[in-house]
C-alpha positions, 0 to 999 in steps of 0.5 A: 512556418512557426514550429510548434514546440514539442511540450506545447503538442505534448499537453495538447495530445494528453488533454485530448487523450484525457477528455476521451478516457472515463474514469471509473470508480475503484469498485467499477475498476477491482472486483475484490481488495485485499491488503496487509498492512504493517504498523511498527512503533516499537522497535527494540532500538527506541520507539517511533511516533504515531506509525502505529497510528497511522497503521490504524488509521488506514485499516480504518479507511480500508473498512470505512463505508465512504470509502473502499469498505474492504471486508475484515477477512481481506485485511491482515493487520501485523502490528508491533510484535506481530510485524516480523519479516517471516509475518510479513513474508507470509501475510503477503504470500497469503494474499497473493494465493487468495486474490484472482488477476481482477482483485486489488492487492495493497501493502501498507508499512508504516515504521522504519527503512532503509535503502537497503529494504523495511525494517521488520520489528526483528530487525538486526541493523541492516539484515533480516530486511523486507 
């Protein structure tokens, strides 16, 4: 008798599984979203290119009515100045009070990191990190 190997029975399983799952858009999936998103292009120690951009152009996607259409109230925005660790601490807080176990909640940094953690624009080397 030919054994059939594990991976082959594995993909046979998960297909089957998949064709029995429906996927449901994210409106059907979260009765609300809320997100903080975080653009830091200009760090004291040199700047960085388009993250303050690409910090933008999320919010946008977020907001956009072909896509997610999250309402203005349910987004904090912190860019450059605005992106210090006790700003991120607190908008991440706040949106964590305000949404229910059915809300959606997205974090978005675009800017510096480590290892170690996410460079706020407060930053001192390798302290103060998120």
């Amino acid at each position: 008798m030919k054994k059939t190997p594990f991976f082959v029975s594995l993909l046979l399983a998960c297909s089957f599984l998949h064709a029995q799952i429906k996927l449901l858009p994210p409106e059907e999936l979260f009765a609300d979203t809320y997100a903080v998103i975080v653009g830091v292009a200009d760090y004291p120690t040199g700047a960085l290119n388009y993250t303050d951009d690409d910090a933008y152009k999320f919010y946008g996607h977020l907001r956009s009515s072909e896509s997610y259409s999250v309402p203005d109230e349910n987004i904090i925005l912190l860019m450059n100045r605005e992106a210090t660790k006790a700003n991120m601490v607190a908008a991440l807080e706040a949106v964590v009070k305000a949404a229910k176990t059915t809300d959606r909640i997205i974090f978005y940094f675009a800017g510096h990191g480590a290892k170690e953690g996410l460079l706020p624009i407060d930053h001192n080397n390798l302290t103060n990190l998120l």
